[in-house]
C-alpha angles and dihedrals in degrees: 000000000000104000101246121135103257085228099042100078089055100054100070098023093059102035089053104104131177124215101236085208103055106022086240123141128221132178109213092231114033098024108018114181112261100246138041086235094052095050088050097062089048115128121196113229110240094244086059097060117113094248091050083054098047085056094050097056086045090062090039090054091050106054093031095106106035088058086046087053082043099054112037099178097053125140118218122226121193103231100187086091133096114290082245101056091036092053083051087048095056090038090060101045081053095048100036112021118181116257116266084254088061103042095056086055094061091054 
């Protein structure tokens, strides 16, 4: 299993949403659009819908280890976080990587 919350890839896939009208994209949570009018013209894009995103963590699921075994050295974000504290997490492993020591330890 990889480790992903079974309810976490659906949240931001199917809540993204584009403005036919002006080509801009929203996401209903983090970036809603600014009218009631706006949001009900909204279309989802295919890859967005619950059973696309089913498929994706399956193949996830299925090539996950194989990459950990792959990269050795690899740092793990929890990604179930707001966009904002996950940017800062991943900020932060660029900025301010573990030893090598360290590093060795975790795995």
């Amino acid at each position: 299993s990889s480790g992903i919350n079974a309810e976490w890839p659906l949240r931001p896939g199917s809540l993204r949403r584009s403005d036919p009208v002006t080509g801009q994209q929203y996401h209903l949570i983090y970036n809603p659009p600014p009218s009631l009018e706006m949001k009900r013209r909204l279309k989802t894009h295919h890859k967005d819908a619950e059973s696309a995103v089913d498929e994706d963590v399956l193949s996830y699921d299925s090539q996950v280890e194989e990459l950990m075994d792959y990269y050795t050295t690899s740092q793990s974000v929890n990604a179930d976080q707001d966009p904002h504290t996950v940017f800062e997490s991943i900020e932060s492993l660029l900025t301010k990587p573990l030893p090598k020591q360290a590093l060795k330890a975790t795995l």
